[in-house]
C-alpha atoms as one frame of an Amber mdcrd trajectory, in Angstrom:
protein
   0.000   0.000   0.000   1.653   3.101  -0.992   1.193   6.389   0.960   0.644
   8.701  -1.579  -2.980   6.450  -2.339  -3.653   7.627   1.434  -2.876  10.930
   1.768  -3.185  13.033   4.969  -1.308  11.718   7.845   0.535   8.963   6.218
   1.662  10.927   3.882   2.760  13.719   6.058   5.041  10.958   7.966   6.474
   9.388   4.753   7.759  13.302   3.321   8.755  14.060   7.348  11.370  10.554
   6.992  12.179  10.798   3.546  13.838  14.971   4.500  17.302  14.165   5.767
  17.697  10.257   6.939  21.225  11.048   8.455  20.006  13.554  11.056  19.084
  13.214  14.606  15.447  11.713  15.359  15.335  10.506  18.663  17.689  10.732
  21.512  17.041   7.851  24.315  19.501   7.310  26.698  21.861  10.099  25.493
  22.273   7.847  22.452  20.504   9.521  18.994  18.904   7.869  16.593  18.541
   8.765  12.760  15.759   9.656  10.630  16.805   6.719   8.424  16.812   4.327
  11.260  13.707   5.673  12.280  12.171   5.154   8.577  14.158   1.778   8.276
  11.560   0.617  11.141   8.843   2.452   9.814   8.807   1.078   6.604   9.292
  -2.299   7.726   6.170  -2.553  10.018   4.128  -0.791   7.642   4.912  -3.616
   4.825   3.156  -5.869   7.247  -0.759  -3.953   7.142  -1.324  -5.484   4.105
  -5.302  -3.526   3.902  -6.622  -0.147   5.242  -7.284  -0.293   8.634  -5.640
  -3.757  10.120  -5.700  -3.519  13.655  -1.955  -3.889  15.181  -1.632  -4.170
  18.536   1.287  -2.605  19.840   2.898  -3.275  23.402   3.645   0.809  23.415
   6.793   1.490  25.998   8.741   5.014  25.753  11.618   3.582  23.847  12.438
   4.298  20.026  11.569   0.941  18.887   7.366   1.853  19.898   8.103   4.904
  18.055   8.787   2.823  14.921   6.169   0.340  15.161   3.697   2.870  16.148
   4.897   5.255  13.009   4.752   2.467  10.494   1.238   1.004  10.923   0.118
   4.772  10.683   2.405   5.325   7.313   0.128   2.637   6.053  -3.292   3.294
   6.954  -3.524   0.846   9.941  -4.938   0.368  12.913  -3.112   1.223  15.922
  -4.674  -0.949  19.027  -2.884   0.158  21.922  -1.536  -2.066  24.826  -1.076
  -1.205  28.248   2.419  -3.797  29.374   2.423  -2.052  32.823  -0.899  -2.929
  33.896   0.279  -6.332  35.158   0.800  -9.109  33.432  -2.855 -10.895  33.933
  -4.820  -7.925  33.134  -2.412  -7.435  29.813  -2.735 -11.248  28.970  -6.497
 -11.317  29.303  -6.645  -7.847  27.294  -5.100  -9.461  24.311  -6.686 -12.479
  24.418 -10.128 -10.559  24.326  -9.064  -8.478  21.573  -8.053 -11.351  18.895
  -6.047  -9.104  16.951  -4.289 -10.136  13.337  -0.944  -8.419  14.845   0.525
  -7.835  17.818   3.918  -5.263  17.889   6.429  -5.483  21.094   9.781  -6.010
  22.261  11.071  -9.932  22.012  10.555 -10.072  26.339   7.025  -8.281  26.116
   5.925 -11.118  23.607   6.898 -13.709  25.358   5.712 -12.884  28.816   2.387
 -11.149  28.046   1.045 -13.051  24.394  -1.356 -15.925  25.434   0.431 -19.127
  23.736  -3.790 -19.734  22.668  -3.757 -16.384  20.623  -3.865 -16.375  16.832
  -1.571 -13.481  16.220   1.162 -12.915  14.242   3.800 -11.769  16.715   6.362
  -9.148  15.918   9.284  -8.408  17.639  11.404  -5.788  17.477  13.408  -4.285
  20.429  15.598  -1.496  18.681  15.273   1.155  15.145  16.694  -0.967  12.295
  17.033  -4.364  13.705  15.727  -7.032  12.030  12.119  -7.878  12.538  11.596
 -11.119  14.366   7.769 -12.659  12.872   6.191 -15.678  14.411   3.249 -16.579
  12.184   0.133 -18.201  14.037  -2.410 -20.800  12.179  -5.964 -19.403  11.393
  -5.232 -16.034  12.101  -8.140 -13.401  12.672  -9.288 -10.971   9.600  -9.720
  -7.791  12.076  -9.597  -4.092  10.036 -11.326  -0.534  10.917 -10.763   1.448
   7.853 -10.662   5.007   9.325  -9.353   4.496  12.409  -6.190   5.668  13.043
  -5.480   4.438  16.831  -7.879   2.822  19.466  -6.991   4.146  22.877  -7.677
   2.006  25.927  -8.833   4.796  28.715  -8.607   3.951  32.532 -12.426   4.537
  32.878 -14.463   6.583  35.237 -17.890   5.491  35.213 -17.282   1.562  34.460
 -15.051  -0.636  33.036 -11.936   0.857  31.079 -12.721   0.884  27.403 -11.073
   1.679  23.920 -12.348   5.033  21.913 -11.402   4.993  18.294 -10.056   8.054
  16.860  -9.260   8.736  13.076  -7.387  10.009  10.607  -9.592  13.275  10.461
 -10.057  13.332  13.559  -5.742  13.304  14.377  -5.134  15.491  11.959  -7.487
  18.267  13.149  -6.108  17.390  16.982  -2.360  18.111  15.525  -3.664  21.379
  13.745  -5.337  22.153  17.292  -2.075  21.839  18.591  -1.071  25.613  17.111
  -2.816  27.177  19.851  -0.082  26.866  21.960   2.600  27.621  19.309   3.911
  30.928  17.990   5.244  29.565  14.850   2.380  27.951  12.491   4.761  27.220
   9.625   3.297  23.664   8.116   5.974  23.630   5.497   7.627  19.763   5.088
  11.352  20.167   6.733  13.310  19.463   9.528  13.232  21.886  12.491  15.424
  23.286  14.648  15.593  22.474  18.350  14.753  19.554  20.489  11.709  18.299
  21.992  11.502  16.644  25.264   8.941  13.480  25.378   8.524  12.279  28.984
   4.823  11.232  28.952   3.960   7.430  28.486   3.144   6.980  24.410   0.660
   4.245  25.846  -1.413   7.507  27.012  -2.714   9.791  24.577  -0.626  12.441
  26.137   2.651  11.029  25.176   1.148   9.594  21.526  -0.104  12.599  20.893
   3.305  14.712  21.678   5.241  11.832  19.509   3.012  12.389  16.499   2.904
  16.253  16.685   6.851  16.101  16.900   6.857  13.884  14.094   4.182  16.088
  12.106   6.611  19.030  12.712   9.929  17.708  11.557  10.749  17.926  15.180
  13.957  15.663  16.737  13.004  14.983  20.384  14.357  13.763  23.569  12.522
   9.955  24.640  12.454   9.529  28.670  11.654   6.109  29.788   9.897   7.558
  32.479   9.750  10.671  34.245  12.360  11.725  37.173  13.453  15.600  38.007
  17.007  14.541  37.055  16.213  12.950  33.528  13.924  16.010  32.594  15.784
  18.438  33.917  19.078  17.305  32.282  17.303  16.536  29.094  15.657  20.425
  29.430  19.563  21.914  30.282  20.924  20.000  27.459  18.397  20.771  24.486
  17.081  24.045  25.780  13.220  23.620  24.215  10.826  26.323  24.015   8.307
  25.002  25.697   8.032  21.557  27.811   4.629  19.345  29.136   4.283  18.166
  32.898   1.517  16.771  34.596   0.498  18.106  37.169   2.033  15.894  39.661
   5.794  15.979  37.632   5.562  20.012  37.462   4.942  19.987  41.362   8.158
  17.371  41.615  10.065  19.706  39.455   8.614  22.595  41.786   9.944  21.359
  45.083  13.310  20.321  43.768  16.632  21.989  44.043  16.996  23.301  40.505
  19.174  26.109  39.402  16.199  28.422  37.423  18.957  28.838  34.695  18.408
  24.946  33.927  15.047  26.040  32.575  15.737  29.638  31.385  15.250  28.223
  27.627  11.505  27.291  28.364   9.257  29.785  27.035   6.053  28.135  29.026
   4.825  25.007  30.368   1.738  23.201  29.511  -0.324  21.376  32.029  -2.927
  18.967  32.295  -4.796  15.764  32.465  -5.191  16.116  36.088  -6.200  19.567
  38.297  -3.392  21.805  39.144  -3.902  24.045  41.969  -3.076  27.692  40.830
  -0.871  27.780  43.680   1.357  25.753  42.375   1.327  27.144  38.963   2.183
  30.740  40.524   4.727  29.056  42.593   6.121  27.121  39.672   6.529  30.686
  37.482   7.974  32.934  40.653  10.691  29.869  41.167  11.522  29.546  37.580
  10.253  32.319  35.433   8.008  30.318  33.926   4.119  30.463  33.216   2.704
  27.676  33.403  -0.312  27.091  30.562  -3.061  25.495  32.203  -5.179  22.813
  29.138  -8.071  20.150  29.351  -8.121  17.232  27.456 -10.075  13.753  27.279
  -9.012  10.391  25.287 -12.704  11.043  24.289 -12.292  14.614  22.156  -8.619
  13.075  21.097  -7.124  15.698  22.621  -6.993  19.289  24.436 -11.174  21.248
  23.874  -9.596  24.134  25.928  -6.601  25.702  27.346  -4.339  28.890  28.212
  -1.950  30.645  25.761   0.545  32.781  26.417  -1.827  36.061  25.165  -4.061
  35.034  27.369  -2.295  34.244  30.266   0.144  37.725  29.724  -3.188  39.689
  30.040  -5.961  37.320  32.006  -4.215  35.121  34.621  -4.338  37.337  37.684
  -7.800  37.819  36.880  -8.730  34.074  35.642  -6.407  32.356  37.487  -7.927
  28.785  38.558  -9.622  28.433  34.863  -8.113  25.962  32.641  -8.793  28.503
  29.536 -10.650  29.035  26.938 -12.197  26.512  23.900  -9.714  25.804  21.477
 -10.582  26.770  17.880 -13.208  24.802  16.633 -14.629  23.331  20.302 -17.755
  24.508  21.910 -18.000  24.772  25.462 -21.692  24.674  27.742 -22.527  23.915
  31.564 -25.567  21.877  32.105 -28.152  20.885  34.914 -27.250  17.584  36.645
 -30.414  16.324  36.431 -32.000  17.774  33.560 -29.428  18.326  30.953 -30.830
  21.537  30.611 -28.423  24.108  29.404 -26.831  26.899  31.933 -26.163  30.373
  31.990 -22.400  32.060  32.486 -21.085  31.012  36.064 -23.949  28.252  36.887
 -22.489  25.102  38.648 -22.855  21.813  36.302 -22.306  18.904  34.234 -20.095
  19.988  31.249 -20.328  18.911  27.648 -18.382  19.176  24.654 -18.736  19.916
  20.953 -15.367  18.775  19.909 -14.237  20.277  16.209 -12.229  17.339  15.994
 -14.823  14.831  15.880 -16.949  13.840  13.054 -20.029  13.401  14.438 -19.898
  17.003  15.573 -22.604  16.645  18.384 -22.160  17.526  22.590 -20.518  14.910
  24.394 -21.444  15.465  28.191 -18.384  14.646  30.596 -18.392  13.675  34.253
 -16.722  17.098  35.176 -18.487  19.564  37.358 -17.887  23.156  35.774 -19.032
  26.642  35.346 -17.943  28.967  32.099 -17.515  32.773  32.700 -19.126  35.444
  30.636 -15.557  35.549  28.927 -15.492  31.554  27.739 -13.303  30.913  30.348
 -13.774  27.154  32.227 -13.165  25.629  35.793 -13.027  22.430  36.353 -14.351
  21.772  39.827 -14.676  18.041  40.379 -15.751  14.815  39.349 -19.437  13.142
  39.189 -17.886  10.130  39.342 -15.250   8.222  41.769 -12.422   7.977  39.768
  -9.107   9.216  41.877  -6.984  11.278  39.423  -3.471  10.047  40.945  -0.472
  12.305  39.127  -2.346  12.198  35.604  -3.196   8.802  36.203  -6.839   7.742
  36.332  -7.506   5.286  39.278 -10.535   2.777  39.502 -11.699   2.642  43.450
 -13.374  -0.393  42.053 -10.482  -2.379  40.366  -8.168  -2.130  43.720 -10.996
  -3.763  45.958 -11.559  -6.198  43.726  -8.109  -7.345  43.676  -7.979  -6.856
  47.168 -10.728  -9.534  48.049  -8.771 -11.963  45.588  -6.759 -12.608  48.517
  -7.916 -15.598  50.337  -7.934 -13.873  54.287  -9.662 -10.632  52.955 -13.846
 -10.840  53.780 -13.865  -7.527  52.153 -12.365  -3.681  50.730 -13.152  -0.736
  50.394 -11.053   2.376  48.303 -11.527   5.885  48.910  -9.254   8.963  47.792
  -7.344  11.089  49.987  -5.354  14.059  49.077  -1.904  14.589  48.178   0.148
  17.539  48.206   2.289  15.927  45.233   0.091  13.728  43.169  -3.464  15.723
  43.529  -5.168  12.373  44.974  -3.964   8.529  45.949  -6.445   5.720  46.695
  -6.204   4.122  50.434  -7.775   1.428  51.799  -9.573  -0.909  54.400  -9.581
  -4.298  54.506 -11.983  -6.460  56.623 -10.175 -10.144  57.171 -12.013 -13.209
  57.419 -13.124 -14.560  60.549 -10.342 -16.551  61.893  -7.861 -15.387  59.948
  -4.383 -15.342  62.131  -3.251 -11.877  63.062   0.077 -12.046  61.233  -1.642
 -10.950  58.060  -1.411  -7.343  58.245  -1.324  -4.291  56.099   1.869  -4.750
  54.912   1.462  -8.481  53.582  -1.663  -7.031  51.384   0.020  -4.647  49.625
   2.900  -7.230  49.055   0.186  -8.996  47.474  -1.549  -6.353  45.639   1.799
  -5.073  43.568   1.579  -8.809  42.145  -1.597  -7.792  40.561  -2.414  -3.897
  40.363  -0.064  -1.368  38.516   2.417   0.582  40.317   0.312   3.808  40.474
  -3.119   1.792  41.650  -1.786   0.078  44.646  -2.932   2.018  47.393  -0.725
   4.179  49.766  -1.657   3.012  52.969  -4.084  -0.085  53.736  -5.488  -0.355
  57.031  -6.878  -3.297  58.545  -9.990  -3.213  60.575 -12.321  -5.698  62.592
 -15.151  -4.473  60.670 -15.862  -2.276  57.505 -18.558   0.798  58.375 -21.687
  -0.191  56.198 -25.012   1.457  55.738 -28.253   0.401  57.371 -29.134  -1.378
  53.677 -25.379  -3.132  54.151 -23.626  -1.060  51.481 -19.693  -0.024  52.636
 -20.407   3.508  53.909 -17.405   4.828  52.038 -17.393   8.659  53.990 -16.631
   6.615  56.737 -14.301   4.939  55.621 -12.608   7.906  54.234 -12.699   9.020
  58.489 -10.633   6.451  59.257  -7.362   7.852  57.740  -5.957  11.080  58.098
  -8.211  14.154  57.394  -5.283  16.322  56.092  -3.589  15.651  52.909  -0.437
  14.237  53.095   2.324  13.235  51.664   2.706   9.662  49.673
């Protein structure tokens, strides 16, 4: 399948790879990377989507060889299915096995470990940019395509179960144009930019996708952190000297309370923010430290992307007076408040359920959220809370439900129960209390359970303290009264 039949975003990669294959594309682990090793991969992965719209599943870690798998089914019109390999190896197994997919993309140890030997896939290993592809063809394998679709993203969930939302070409491409509201320079010509990005999101979150593709869509070399620490950023920051950098809130309040020199980030032109509420606090503190303003968005897997958000006009002339917002609509996004229990549309200022009208999407209809919100008479939004239970733990979103079930898995555990409590750093980590089973020997205590639990929950679910208690607080109808159980720990936020 050749790009040019494809057009659009496909296309745009192929002329980005094709500019200058001996330059840098990706540094990861001080070590760079070319273009043409980049496109090497690229082109190899997408000779395997042999018609529009296969699904590949793709075992996405922040290393340059997910870059090149994730690149080259989207150079050929594919499917991207993405694949969580940190959300413990059961949950993984059983995701892929549900899914059936024609393809699966990982590194050689990822395959191994997390591919049910039962699955029909063709498995495709490749652990570096230009090594050899490693294929291991399965019998009877499935016929699974979504013409369209560019990548299905697997959300944590709120409301119920986490679930995948399909996003497509169009809809990508308008989310990378949306992109320019935070940018000065809106040059779309097909070259090679100057400067260095710095990636330090997880590319199996849309957040870290999303800042891969829009580097790529630019012509942009970037700097590829494994994972987030003060000393990796900041050294990656010091060394490239980017314009303009992206922390959650829970990194930018790590980078906020660490000992940097403010000439480490003197390069940065702004910050941008989101996927979890940052106190304005912090954002104030964050720009009197280091000089920097810190641009405040709001995003959902759902609208692919950031509906609304600060930019530097804006916050130059409005902070002081909007400070607390996360901004206005992004070009092409509507904004509205709504009544809880009618759905009834809301005035400026009125406290409700907000929906969407996302320019990105197709469909081009409201999608109503589970934030609570009110818009000023100026289009500006705060975000103040959640309908739902979800704990929003350092941009990660955290089912209550999922940790008590995995809790009662363990055989002296009658039952759980997983509340939220604040945290200076992270915004919110779950805790809980555990009920044992009658006659269940003392010596199982809070720390055996969470021994326990890190064999089945990822790192950021498992709970930050677990209490044990002779009896869980329940409701005259027998429900787990859950604001009691948030009594039992510590009123005050503190510290994980």
């Amino acid at each position: 399948m050749t790009t040019d039949a494809i057009g659009g975003l496909p296309a745009r990669i192929a002329r980005i790879l094709a500019v200058d294959p001996s330059a840098g594309a990706i540094e990861f682990e001080q070590r760079w990377r070319t273009w043409g090793e980049l496109s090497e991969t690229v082109a190899a992965i997408a000779a395997l989507v042999d018609r529009p719209g296969l699904e590949v599943g793709i075992l996405l870690r922040n290393r340059p060889a997910s870059v090149g798998a994730l690149l080259g089914v989207l150079r050929a019109g594919g499917c991207v299915v993405t694949i969580n390999p940190g959300r413990g190896r059961d949950r993984t197994r059983a995701d892929i096995a549900a899914l059936d997919l024609p393809v699966v993309v990982g590194e050689a140890g990822d395959l191994r470990d997390l591919v049910p030997e039962a699955s029909r896939a063709t498995t495709v290993a490749v652990d570096d940019l230009a090594a050899p592809l490693e294929l291991t063809n399965r019998a009877d394998r499935p016929a699974s395509a979504r013409p369209g679709v560019a990548v299905r993203m697997l959300t944590s969930g709120t409301t119920g179960p986490p679930k995948r939302i399909d996003l497509t070409y169009p809809t990508m491409e308008r989310v990378l144009a949306g992109a320019k509201h935070y940018e000065s320079n809106r040059d779309e010509t097909v070259r090679l930019r100057t400067g260095v990005a710095v990636v330090n999101s997880p590319l199996v979150h849309l957040g870290g996708l999303f800042r891969v593709l829009q580097c790529i869509n630019d012509g942009r070399a970037f700097s590829l952190l494994e994972r987030f620490t003060v000393d990796s950023w900041a050294d990656a920051v010091r060394r490239h000297r980017p314009a303009t950098a992206s922390l959650v809130p829970a990194a930018l309040r790590m980078v906020l309370e660490a000992d940097l020199d403010p000439a480490d980030l003197e390069s940065l032109r702004s910050v941008v923010s989101g996927t979890a509420p940052l106190d304005p606090d912090d954002a104030d503190a964050f720009a009197a430290k280091y000089g920097v303003p810190v641009l405040v968005s709001y995003a959902a897997t759902e609208f692919g992307g950031g509906v609304a958000g600060w930019n530097l006009e804006d916050h130059r002339a409005l902070w002081a007076e909007k400070r607390g917002s996360v901004g206005r609509a992004h070009a092409g996004c509507e904004l509205r408040i709504v009544d809880t229990e009618t759905g009834d549309p809301l005035g400026s200022d009125a406290e409700g359920l907000l929906e969407v009208k996302a320019g990105q999407l197709a469909d081009g209809g409201w999608v109503r959220t589970t934030d609570l919100a009110r818009i000023d008479s100026d289009g500006f939004l705060w975000i103040l809370g959640r309908a739902d239970q979800a704990i929003i733990r350092g941009g990660f979103k955290v089912r209550p439900e999922d940790i008590r079930a995995a809790l009662e898995r363990h055989p002296a555990v009658r039952g759980a129960a997983v509340v939220s409590r604040g945290d200076r750093r992270l915004g919110a980590v779950p805790v809980a209390a555990v009920e044992l089973r009658v006659g269940v020997s003392a010596a199982v205590g809070a720390a055996d359970l969470l021994d326990y639990a890190e064999g089945v929950l990822a790192r950021y679910e498992l709970p930050t303290e677990i209490r044990v208690v002779d009896e869980l607080p329940r409701t005259d109808s027998g429900k787990v009264d859950l604001a009691a159980v948030a009594s039992l720990f510590d009123a005050a936020p503190v510290e994980a």
